[in-house]
C-alpha positions as CSV (number, residue, x, y, z in Angstrom):
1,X,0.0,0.0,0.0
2,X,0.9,3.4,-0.8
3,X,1.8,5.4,2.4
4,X,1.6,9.1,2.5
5,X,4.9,9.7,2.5
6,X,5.8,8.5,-0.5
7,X,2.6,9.9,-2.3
8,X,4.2,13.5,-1.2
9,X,7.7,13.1,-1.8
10,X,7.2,11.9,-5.6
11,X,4.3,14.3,-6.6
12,X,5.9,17.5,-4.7
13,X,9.2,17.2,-4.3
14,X,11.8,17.9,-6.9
15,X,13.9,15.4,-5.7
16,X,12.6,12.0,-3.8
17,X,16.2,10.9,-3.0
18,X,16.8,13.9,-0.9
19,X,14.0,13.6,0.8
20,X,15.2,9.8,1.6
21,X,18.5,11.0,2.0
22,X,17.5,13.4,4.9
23,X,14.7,11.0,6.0
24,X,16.9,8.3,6.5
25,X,19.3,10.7,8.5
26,X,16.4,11.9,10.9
27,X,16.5,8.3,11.6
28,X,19.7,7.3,12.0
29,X,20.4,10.7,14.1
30,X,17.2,9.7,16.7
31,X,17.2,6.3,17.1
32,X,20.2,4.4,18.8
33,X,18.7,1.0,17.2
34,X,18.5,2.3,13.8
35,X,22.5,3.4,13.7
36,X,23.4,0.2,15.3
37,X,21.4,-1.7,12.3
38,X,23.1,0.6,9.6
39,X,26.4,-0.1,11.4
40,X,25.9,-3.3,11.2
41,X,25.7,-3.4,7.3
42,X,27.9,-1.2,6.7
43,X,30.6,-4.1,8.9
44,X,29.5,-6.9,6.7
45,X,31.8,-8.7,5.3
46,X,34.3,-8.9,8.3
47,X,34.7,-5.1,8.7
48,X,35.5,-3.5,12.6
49,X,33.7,-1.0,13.0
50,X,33.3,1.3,16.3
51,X,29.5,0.5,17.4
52,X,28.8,3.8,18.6
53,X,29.1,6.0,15.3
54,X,27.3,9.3,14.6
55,X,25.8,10.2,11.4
56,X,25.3,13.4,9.2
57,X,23.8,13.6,5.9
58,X,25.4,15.6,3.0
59,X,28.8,17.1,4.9
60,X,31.2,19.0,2.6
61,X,34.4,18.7,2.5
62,X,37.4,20.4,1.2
63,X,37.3,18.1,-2.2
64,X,34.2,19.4,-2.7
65,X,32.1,16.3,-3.0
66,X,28.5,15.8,-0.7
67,X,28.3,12.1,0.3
68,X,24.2,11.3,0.9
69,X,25.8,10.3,4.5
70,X,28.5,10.1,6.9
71,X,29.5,8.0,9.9
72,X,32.0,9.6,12.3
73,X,33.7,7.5,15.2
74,X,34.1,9.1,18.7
75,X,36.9,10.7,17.5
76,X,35.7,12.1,14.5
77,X,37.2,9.9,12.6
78,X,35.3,9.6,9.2
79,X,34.6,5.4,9.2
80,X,31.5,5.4,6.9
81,X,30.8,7.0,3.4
82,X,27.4,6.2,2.0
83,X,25.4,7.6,-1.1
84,X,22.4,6.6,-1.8
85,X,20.3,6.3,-5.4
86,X,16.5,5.9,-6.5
87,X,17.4,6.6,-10.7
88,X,19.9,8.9,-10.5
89,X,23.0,8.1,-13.2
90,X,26.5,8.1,-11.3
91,X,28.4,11.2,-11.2
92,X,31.8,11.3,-12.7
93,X,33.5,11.3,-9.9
94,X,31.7,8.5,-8.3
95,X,32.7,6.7,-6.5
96,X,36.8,7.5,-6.5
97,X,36.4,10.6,-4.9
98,X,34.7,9.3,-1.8
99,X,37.4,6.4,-1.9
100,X,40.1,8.7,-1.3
101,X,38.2,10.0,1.6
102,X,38.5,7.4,3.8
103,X,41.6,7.1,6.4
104,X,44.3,5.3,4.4
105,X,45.1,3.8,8.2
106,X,41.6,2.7,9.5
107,X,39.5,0.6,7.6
108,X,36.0,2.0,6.4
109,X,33.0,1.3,4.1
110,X,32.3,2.5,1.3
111,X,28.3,2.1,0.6
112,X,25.8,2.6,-2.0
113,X,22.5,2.3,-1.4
114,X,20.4,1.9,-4.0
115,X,17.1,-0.1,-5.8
116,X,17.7,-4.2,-5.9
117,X,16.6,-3.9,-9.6
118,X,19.9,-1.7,-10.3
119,X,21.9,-4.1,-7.7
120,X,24.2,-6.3,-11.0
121,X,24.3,-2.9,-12.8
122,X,25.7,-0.7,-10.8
123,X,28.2,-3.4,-9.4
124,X,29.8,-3.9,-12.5
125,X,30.4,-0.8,-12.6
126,X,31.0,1.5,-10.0
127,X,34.0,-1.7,-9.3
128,X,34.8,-0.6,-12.7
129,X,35.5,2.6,-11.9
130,X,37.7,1.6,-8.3
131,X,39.5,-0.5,-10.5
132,X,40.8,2.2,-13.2
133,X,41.1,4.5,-10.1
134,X,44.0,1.5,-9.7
135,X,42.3,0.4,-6.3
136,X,42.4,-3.4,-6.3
137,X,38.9,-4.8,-5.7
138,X,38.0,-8.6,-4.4
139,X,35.3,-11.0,-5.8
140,X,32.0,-10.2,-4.4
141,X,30.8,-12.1,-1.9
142,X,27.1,-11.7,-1.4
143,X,26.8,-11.6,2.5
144,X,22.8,-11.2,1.9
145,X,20.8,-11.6,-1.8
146,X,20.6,-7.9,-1.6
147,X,24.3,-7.0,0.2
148,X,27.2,-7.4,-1.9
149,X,30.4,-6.8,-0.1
150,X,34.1,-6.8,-1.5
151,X,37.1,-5.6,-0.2
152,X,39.8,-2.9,-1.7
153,X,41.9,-0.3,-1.0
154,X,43.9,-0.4,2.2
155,X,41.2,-2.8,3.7
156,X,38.1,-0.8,3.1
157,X,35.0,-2.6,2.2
158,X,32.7,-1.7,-0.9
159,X,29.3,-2.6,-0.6
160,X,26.2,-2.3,-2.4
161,X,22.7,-3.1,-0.6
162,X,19.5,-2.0,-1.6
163,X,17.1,0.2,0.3
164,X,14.9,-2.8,1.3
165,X,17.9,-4.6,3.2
166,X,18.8,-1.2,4.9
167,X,15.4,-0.6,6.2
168,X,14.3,-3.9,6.7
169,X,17.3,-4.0,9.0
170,X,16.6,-1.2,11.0
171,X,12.7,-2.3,11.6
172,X,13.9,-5.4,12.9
173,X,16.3,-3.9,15.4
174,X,13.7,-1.5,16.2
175,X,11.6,-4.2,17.3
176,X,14.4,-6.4,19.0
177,X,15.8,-3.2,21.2
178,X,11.9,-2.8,21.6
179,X,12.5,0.8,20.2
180,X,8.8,1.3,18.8
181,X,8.6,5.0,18.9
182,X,10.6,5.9,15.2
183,X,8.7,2.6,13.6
184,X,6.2,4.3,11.5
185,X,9.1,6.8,10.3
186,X,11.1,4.2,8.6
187,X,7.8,2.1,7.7
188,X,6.6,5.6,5.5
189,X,10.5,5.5,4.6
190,X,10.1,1.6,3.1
191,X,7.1,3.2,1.2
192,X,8.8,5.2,-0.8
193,X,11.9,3.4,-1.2
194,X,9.2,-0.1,-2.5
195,X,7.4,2.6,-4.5
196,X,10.8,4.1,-6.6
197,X,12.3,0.8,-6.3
198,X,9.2,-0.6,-8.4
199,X,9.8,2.4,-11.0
200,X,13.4,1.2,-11.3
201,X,14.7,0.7,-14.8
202,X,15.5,-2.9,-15.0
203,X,19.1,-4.0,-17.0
204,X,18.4,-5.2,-20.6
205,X,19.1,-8.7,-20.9
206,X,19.9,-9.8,-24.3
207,X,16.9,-11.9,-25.1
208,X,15.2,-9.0,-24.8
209,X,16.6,-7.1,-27.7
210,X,17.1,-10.4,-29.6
211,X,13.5,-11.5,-29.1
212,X,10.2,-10.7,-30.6
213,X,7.8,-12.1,-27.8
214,X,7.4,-8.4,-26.1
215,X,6.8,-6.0,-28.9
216,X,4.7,-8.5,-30.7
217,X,2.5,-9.3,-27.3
218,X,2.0,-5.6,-26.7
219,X,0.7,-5.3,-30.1
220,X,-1.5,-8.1,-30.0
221,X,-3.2,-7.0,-26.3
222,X,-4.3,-3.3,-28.6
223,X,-5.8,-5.6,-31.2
224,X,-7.5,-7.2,-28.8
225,X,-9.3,-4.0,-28.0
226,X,-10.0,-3.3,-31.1
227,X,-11.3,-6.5,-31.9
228,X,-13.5,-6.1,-28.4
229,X,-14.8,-2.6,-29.4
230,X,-15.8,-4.0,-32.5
231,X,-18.2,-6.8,-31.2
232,X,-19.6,-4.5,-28.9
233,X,-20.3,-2.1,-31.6
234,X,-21.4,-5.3,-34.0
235,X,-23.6,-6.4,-31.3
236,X,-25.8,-3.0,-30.9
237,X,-24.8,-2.8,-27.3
238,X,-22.1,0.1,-27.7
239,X,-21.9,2.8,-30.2
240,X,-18.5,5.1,-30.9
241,X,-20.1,8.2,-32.5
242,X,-18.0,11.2,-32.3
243,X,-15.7,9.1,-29.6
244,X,-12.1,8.4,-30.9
245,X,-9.0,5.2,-30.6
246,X,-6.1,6.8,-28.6
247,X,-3.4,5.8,-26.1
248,X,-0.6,7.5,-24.5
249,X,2.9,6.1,-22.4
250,X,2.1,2.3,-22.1
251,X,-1.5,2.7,-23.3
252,X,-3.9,1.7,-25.7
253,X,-7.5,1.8,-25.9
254,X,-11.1,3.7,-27.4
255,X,-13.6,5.7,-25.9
256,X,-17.4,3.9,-26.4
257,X,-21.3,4.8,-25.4
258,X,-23.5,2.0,-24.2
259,X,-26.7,3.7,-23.5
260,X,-25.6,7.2,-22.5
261,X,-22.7,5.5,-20.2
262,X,-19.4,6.5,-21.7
263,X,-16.6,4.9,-21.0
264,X,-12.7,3.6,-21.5
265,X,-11.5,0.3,-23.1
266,X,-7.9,-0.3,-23.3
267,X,-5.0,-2.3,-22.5
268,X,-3.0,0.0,-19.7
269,X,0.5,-0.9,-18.9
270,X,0.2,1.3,-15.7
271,X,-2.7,-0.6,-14.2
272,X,-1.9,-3.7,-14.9
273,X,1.9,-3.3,-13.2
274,X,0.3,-1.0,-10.4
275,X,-2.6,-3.1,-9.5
276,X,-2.0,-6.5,-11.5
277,X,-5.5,-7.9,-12.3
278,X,-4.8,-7.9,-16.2
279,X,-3.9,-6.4,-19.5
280,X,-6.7,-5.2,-20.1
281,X,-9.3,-2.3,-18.2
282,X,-12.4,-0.7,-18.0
283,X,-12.2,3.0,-17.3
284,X,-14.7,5.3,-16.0
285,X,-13.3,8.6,-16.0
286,X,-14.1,12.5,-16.4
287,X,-16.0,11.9,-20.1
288,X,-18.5,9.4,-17.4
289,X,-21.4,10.7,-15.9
290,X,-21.2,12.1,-12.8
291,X,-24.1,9.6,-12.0
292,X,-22.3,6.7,-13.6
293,X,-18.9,7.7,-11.3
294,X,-21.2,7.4,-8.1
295,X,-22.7,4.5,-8.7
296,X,-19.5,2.8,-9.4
297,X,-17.8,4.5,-6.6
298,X,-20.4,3.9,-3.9
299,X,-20.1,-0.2,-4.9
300,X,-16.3,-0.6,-5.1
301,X,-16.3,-1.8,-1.6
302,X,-19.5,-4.3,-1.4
303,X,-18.8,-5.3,-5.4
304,X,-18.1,-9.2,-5.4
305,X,-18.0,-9.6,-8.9
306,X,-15.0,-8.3,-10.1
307,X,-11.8,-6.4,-8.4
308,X,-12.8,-2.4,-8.6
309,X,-10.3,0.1,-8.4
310,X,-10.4,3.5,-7.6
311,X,-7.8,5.8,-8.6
312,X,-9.3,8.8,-7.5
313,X,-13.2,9.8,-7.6
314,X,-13.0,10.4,-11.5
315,X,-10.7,7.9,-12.4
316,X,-12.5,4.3,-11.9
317,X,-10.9,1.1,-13.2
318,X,-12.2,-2.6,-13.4
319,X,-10.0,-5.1,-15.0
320,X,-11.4,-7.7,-17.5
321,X,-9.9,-11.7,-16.8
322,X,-8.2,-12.8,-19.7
323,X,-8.5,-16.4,-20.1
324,X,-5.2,-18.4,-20.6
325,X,-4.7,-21.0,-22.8
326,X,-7.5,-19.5,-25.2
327,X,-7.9,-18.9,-28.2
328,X,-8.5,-14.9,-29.5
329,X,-11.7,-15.6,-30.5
330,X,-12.9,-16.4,-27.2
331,X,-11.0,-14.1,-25.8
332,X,-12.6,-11.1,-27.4
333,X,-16.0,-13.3,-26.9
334,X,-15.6,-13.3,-23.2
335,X,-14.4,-10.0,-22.5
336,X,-17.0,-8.6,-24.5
337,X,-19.3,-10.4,-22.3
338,X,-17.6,-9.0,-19.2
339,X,-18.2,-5.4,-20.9
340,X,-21.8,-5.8,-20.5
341,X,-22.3,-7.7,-17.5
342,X,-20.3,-4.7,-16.0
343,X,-22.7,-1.9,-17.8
344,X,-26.0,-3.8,-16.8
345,X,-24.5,-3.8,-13.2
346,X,-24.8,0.2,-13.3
347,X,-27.9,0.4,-15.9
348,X,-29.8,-1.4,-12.9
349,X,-29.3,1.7,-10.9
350,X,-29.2,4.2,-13.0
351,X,-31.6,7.1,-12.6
352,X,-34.9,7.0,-14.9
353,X,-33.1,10.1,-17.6
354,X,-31.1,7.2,-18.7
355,X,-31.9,5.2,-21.4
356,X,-32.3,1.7,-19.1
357,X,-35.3,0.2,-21.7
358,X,-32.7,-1.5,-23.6
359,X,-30.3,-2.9,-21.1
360,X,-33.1,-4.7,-19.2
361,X,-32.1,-8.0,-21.1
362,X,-28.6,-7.8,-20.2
363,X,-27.3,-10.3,-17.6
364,X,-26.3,-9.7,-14.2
C-alpha cells in the first residue's frame, strides 16, 4: 500500500532521494537501534567498526564532493561513506572521490545504497571505476541476496545493498531493542523506497533485444481492443459516435457509449503493473457521468464480482480476466461479455433520464 509519505515526496518534491537522504538521516540521528542496524551493514563482510558512530547527511568537505551520509567514530574519525540512489546516473567522480576519503590507516566502508533492480548494474560498474582509479577490488561475496560486499583499497569494504535490506534491518532492530517510537518513520520510509524501487529501470538482458515475444505481445493486447470494441459495436450494445481510438505512455484503448454511459476500453501498462489484475481495463473517467462515477464508486467496496479500483473519484478502473490457454476468438468473446455484465450492473441503478429500456435483457 501506498503510504503518505511517499505519495508526497514523488508528486511535490523535486527530488525524492533527498527527501530519503534526509529521511533516512532523521533516523539514523534519533534512534540508537537504527545506527546500530546501519552499522551493522555497513561491517559486513568482516569489517570493525566502532558501534557507537554518529551520522550526518550531505557534509562537505574540502574536495568538494556531498556524500548522501556520513558516519564519524568518537573521535571524528570519518569510518562510513554512504550515497544513496533511486534513478539517478553516477556522477563522474563517483565513487573515486569518496574512496580517497577514507583514512588510508583505518579501515572504512564505502556504501551505495540503492534499488535491488539496479543491484548487477551498478556493481559492475562502479568496481569498474575503483579499479581504473588503480584500487584493487575482491570477488564479491554476497553476505545477503541484496548486500554485496568486496574488499579494496587499504582494507576498506565496498558494498552495495538495496534500500529494502537497509530498512528492513533497521525495523527489525527496532523491534528487537523494543524501540517502537521511530517505527512508523522508517515504515513511511520503506514506502517510498518499494514505491521508486518498483519504477526502477530494470538492465536489458539480451533476449530481450534479440526476441520478438514483447513487442509482438504488446501489439497483439491493442488488437484485442479493437477487436473487443468491434463486437460491442457489432452487437448493438455500444456505439463510438463522435468518440475516438487513442493511447498514450504504455496505453492503448477507445472511448465507447453504451446507452448514454461513456466509457474507456484499453490495455494500460500502468494498471496492470500498479494493480495487476490484467492487460486489459475498463475506465470510468471525467467523459463518465457524474451519475455513472457514483454509482461505481459507492459499490467498489461491497462489489463481489469483479476487483474495482479506484484511482481517485473520477478515475475508476475494473479489470477484464483474460483467459489463458485460449484462443483470440474467445477471448474477445468473453471479454465482450464481461463489458456488459459490468454496464447492466450500473444500468440497474441508473436514474430514470437514462436510457435503461434496452439494457433490461442484459445479464447480471
Amino acid at each position: 500500500m501506498e503510504t503518505l509519505f511517499a505519495h508526497l515526496a514523488t508528486r511535490f518534491a523535486p527530488s525524492p532521494e533527498n527527501i530519503a537522504i534526509e529521511a533516512l538521516g532523521f533516523i539514523l540521528q534519533r534512534s540508537r537501534a537504527a545506527r546500530s542496524a546501519f552499522t551493522g551493514i555497513a561491517s559486513a563482510g568482516g569489517l570493525d567498526l566502532p558501534d557507537d558512530l554518529s551520522f550526518a547527511t550531505q557534509a562537505v568537505a574540502e574536495d568538494d564532493g556531498r556524500p548522501d551520509i556520513e558516519g564519524y567514530s568518537t573521535d571524528f574519525q570519518r569510518r562510513v561513506i554512504a550515497e544513496t540512489k533511486f534513478h539517478a546516473g553516477l556522477t563522474i567522480n563517483q565513487p573515486l572521490t569518496y574512496a580517497a576519503r577514507l583514512l588510508p590507516d583505518a579501515p572504512s566502508a564505502l556504501l551505495f545504497i540503492i534499488p535491488a533492480a539496479r543491484m548487477s548494474s551498478l556493481w559492475s560498474e562502479l568496481t569498474r571505476r575503483l579499479k581504473a582509479g588503480e584500487y584493487a577490488v575482491s570477488a564479491r561475496l554476497e553476505v545477503q541476496p541484496e548486500l554485496w560486499s568486496a574488499v579494496f583499497g587499504n582494507g576498506h569494504h565496498f558494498l552495495l545493498v538495496s534500500w529494502r535490506a537497509v530498512l528492513s534491518a533497521i525495523v527489525r532492530e527496532m523491534e528487537t531493542a523494543r524501540e517502537t517510537e521511530r517505527l512508523e518513520d522508517v515504515r513511511q520510509l520503506q514506502g517510498l523506497c518499494e514505491r521508486m524501487d518498483s519504477q526502477a529501470f530494470l538492465p536489458l538482458r539480451s533476449e530481450e533485444l534479440t526476441g520478438t515475444d514483447a513487442p509482438r505481445r504488446y501489439l497483439q493486447f491493442c488488437d484485442l481492443v479493437n477487436d473487443v470494441g468491434e463486437e460491442l459495436v457489432a452487437s448493438g450494445l455500444c456505439d463510438r459516435k463522435g468518440l475516438q481510438a487513442g493511447g498514450g505512455h504504455g496505453y492503448f484503448g477507445r472511448y465507447l457509449r453504451s446507452h448514454g454511459v461513456v466509457f474507456y476500453l484499453g490495455f494500460d501498462c500502468a494498471a496492470w503493473l500498479a494493480h495487476k489484475h490484467s492487460p486489459i481495463w475498463l475506465r470510468f473517467d471525467q467523459y463518465s457521468s457524474p451519475e455513472v462515477l457514483a454509482i461505481i464508486n459507492r459499490r467498489a467496496t461491497t462489489e463481489t464480482r469483479w476487483p474495482t479500483v479506484v484511482e481517485s473519484p473520477r478515475r475508476i478502473m475494473i479489470p477484464l480476466a483474460v483467459a489463458p490457454g485460449s484462443e483470440k476468438p474467445e477471448i474477445v468473446s468473453d471479454i465482450a461479455v464481461q463489458v456488459g455484465k459490468v454496464l447492466a450492473s450500473i444500468f440497474r441503478v441508473l436514474p430514470p433520464a437514462f436510457n435503461v429500456e434496452a439494457a433490461e435483457g442484459m445479464r447480471l
